[in-house]
N, C-alpha and C positions, 0 to 999 in steps of 0.2 A: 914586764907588764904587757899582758896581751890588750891589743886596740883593736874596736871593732871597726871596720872599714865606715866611711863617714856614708857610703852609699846604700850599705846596708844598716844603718843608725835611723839616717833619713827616713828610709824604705817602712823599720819599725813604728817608727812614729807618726808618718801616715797610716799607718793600720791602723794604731792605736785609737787616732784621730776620728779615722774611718768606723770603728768597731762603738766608741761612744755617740757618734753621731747615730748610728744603727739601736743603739738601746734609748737614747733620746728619743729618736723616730719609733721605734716599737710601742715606747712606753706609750707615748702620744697617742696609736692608733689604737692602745687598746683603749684606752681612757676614751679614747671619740666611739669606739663599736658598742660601749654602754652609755654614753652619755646624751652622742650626739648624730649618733646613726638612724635615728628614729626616727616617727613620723609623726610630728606635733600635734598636727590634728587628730588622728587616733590618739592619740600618748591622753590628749584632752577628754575625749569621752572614754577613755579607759580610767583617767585618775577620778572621774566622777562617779562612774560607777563602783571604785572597788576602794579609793585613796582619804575622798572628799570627806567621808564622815568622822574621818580620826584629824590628818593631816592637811594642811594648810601650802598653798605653794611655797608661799613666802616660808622665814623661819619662825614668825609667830608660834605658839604654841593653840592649839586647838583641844583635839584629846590625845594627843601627841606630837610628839617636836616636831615642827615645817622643817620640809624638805628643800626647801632655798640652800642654794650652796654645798647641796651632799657631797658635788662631785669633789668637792676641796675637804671637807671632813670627813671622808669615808679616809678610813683607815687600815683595811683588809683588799685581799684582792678580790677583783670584781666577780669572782665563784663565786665565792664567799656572801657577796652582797647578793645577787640572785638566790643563792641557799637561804638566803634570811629570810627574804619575800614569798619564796617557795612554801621553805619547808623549815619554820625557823629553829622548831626543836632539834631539827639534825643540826642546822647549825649550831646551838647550842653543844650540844653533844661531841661537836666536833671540837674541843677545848680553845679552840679561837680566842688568841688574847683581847682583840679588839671588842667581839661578842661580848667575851667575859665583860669588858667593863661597860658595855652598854647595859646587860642586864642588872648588871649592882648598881647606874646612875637611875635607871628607867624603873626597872619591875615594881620599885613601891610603888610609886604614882601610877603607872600606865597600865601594868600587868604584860602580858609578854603577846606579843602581835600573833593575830592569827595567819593560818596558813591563805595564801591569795591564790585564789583559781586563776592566775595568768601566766602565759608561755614566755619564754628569754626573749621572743622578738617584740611580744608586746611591752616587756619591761624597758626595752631600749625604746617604745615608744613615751611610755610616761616618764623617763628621764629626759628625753626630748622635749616635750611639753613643759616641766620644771624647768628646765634652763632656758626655755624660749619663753614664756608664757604670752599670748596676746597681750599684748599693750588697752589698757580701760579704754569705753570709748569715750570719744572727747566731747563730745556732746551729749553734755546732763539731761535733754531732753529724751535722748535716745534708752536711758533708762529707766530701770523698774525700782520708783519709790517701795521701801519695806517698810510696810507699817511697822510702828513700834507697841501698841495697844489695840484692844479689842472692846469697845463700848458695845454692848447689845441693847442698850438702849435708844441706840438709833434705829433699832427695829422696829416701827411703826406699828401695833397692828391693827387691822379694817375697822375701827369701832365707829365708822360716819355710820353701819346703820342702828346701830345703839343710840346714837342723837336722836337721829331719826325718830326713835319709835318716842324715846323721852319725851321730845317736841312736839309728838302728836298727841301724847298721851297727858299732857301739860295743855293741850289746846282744849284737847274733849275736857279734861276736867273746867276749864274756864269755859265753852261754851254750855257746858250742863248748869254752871251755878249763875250765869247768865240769862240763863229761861227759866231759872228758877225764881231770880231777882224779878224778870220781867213778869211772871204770874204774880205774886206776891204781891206788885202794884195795878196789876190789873182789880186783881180780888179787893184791892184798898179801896180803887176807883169805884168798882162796881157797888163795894157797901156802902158807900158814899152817898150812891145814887138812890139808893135802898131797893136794889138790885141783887138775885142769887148771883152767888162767887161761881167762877167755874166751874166744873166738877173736879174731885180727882181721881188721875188719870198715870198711871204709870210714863216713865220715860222713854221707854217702848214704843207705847203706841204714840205720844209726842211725836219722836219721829219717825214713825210711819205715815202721820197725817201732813209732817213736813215732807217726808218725800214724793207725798202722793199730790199736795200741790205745785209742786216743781220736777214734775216728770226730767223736762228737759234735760237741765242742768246734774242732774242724779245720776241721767245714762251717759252725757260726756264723762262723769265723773269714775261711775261705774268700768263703763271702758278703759279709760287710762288705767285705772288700775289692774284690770283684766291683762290689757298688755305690760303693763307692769313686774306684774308677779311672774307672767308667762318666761318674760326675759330674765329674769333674777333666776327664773328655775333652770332656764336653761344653762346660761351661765356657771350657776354651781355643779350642773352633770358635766357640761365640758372639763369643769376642775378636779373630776374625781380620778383620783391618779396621776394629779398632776404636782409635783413638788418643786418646783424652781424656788430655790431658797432656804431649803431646810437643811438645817443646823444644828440638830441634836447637843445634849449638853454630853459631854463624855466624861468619861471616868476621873480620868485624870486633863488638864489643859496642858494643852497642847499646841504650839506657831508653827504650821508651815513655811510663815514670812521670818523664822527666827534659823530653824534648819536648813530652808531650800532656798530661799531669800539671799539671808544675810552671810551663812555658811557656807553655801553652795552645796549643800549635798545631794547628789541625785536622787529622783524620784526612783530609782527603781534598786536603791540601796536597801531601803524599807519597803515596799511593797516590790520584795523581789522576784515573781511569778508575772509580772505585766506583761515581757515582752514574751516570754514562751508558755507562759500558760493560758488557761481559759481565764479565770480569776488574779485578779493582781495581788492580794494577798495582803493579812492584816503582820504587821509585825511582831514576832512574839519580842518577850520581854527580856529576853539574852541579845537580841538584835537590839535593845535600846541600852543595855549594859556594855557591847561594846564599844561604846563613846560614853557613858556615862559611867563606868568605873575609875574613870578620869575625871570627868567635867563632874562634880559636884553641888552645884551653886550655878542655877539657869540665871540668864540677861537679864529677866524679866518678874519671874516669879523667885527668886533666891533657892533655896534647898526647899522650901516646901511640895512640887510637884515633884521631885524627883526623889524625894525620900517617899514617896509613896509606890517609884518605880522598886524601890529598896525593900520596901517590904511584902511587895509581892513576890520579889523572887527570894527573900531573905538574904542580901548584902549589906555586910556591916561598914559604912563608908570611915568610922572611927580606926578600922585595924586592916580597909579593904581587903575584905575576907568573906565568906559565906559562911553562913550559918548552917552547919552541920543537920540539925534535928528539925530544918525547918522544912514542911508541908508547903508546897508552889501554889499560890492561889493567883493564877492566871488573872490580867487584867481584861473585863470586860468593856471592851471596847466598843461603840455603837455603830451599826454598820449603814452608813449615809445613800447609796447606789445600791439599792435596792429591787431589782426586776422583776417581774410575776416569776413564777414556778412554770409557765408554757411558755417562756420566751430565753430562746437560747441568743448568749452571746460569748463570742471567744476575746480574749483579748490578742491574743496571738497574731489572727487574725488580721485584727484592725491592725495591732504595731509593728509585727515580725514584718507582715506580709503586705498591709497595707502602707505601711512606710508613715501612720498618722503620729504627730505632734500629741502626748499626753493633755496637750492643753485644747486641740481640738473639742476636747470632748466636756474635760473635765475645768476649761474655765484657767482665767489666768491664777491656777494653787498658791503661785509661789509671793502672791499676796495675799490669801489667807491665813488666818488664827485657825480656826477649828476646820474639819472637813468639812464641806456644803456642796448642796448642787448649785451651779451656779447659772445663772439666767439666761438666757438665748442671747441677750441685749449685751451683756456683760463678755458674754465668751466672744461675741461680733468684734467687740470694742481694742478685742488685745490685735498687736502688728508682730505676727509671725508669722512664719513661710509655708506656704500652702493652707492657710487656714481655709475653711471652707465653711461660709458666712451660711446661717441657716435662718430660719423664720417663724418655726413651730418650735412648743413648749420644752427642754431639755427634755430627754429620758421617756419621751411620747413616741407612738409608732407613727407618729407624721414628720415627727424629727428622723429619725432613722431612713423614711423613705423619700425623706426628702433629699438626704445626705447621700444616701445611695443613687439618687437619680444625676446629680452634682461633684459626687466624685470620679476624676478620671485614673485611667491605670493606663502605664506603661507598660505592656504586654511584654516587655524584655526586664522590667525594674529584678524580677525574683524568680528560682528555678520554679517557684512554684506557676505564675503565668507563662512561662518560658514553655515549661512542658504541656498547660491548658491550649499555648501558642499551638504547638507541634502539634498538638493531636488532632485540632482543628483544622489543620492545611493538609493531615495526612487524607481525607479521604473526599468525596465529590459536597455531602451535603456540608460538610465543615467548612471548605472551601466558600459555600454560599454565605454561612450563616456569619462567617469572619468578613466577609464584604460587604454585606450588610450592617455589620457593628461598625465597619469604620467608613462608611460611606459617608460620612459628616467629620472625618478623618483624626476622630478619637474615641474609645472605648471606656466606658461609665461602669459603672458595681451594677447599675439598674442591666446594661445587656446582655453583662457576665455569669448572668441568674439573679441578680440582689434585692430582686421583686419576688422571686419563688417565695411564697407562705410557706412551704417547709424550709426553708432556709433560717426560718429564726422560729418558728414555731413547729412542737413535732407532739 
């Protein structure tokens, strides 16, 4: 019997040792370069924008299974799991057992996940984010009550001057049948006396001979109402074109305190043109099927609003299937932000470039029921960073020029003032005109042109 030397036995079994230590440590780093190589804070506005309307952090179920805990339940190698978020039909196609049997647990209920426009390194971001998530904050004050209900009855509307008129027109009627009482016993007294009665006389001339004895008192009277009316008129021109608070009834009801609120889904999942377009963009009705071929039965309104999403696109939610022979009858949707036809505005702009809070503009959403403009008072009232407090009516051009005179920019925040930067320092009178914009040692939208009349109007 041949023996192996005990130094060379030893020698093997440190390697051994050595080699499974080596595939432990491997395994580990690969698992950490998807999991937890990330960057939380991007991984957060990335799951918001592209995760948030299906998936949940936690493992709750939303309109598909929370991703709580993936890295322990993924069952493929982590290619594999970037091909799925990618490009899921390849995965599919790639006979993947683990695939195979997510899509025979999942596909009835959820349908099969669309393809996500994000890169490998931002996936290692939103897996970072899931395994880290912020901690809530601890102070209930610090956040944002979701309405649960929408009364429009607490809509008040202006009717003091309908009293108004009732109550004057309630008065004239009691002072006419007053003078009329009062003749009536004049005429009793005078027959009494055997005296002619009055003459008669219209109510007209009654009072014209009352105002003609009390000059005085007629022209105070007179006057107030002169300035009266004067103010009332002006008033209602100030208001034309003015909307703070309107609330259109739309097609179907609809909570942005139930989706953006309660859900957390990003503003720019549904109006997905805010940040890079001119217009933010109305969502069509496949952007509301990709959560709702799942979610069947809303918090609030049960399947009635949402079988009405059903039948405009023809979704049978009994066999979740489409309807072959069915005609798309696009929901009309009512469109709340509204701007004249000569008044340009980008959204790009304001958000890409100007770096603004959706809610600067548009009011704390994510406590609203239906779209609204929302008040000048109301958008002051919200605590977010950078807000910038204004004073003129929302969606007015004193609002705009007044925000433009109030907002400051970081001449380095974007390539786009970066290069406005440079071109300005490149020659003598740019030079002036940049030291003049920061002689007060910051730069406003109003120095950077954001007063030019053709800047919003052409």
């Amino acid at each position: 019997m041949n023996r192996v030397p005990f130094g060379r036995c030893k020698s093997r079994f440190r390697a051994t040792i050595l080699l499974s230590i080596l595939l432990v440590f491997s395994t580990s780093v690969l698992k950490a370069g998807i999991f937890d190589e990330g960057d939380a804070a991007n991984g957060q506005v990335l799951f918001n924008a592209n995760c948030a309307s299906c998936h949940k952090v936690d493992e709750s179920v939303l309109a598909a299974p929370g991703l709580g805990g993936i890295a322990e339940r993924w069952g493929s190698s982590e290619e594999m799991l970037v091909k799925w978020i990618m490009n899921p039909n390849g995965a599919i196609e790639s006979g993947d057992p683990y695939i195979k049997s997510l899509i025979s647990q999942y596909e009835g209920s959820f349908g099969i996940m669309t393809p996500q426009p994000v890169s490998e390194d931002q996936i290692k971001d939103i897996f970072a984010y899931i395994a880290n998530p912020p901690p809530p904050p601890g102070d209930p004050e610090d956040t944002v009550a979701c309405p649960t209900i929408h009364d429009n009855d607490d809509e008040v509307s202006s009717a003091a001057g309908i009293w108004f008129l009732i109550i004057g027109i309630l008065f004239l009627i009691i002072a006419l049948s007053a003078a009329g009482a009062n003749r009536s016993l004049k005429n009793a007294s005078l027959e009494s006396q055997g005296k002619e009665p009055l003459p008669n006389v219209s109510y007209t001339t009654l009072v014209m001979q009352w105002m003609s004895r009390n000059k005085a008192f007629v022209s105070v009277i007179g006057l107030f109402a002169v300035c009266y009316f004067v103010t009332v008129s002006y008033i209602g021109a100030m208001g034309i074109g003015v909307y703070e608070g309107y609330e259109p009834e739309q097609p179907i009801w609809f909570s942005h305190a139930v989706h953006n609120c309660e859900n957390e889904i990003d503003c720019e999942y549904c109006h997905h043109s805010a940040r890079k377009g001119r217009h933010a963009g109305i969502p069509s009705t496949n952007v509301c099927m990709n959560c709702h071929k799942g979610i069947k039965k809303g918090s609030k309104t049960g399947t009635e609003e949402i079988n009405k999403i059903y039948a405009a696109i023809g979704f049978d939610p009994s066999t979740g299937a489409y309807k072959e022979d069915h005609v798309e009858d696009p929901i009309k949707w009512v469109k709340v932000h509204n701007l004249p036809d000569h008044v340009f505005f980008s959204h790009s702009q304001h958000v890409e470039v100007g770096g603004l809070d959706c809610r600067n503009c548009h009011g704390p959403v994510e406590t609203f029921i239906s779209g609204r403009i929302s008040p000048v008072e109301e958008t002051n009232a919200q605590n977010i960073p950078g807000l910038i407090e204004l004073s003129k009516p929302t969606l007015t051009m004193g609002w705009c020029i007044e925000c433009h005179n109030k907002a400051e920019i970081d001449l380095q925040s974007s390539d786009y003032y970066i290069e406005m930067h440079d071109r300005m320092k490149s020659n003598e009178r740019g030079q002036e005109e940049l030291r003049a914009i920061l002689d007060d040692g910051k730069a406003t939208v109003k120095e950077l042109g954001g007063w030019e009349c053709a800047k919003c109007h052409y």
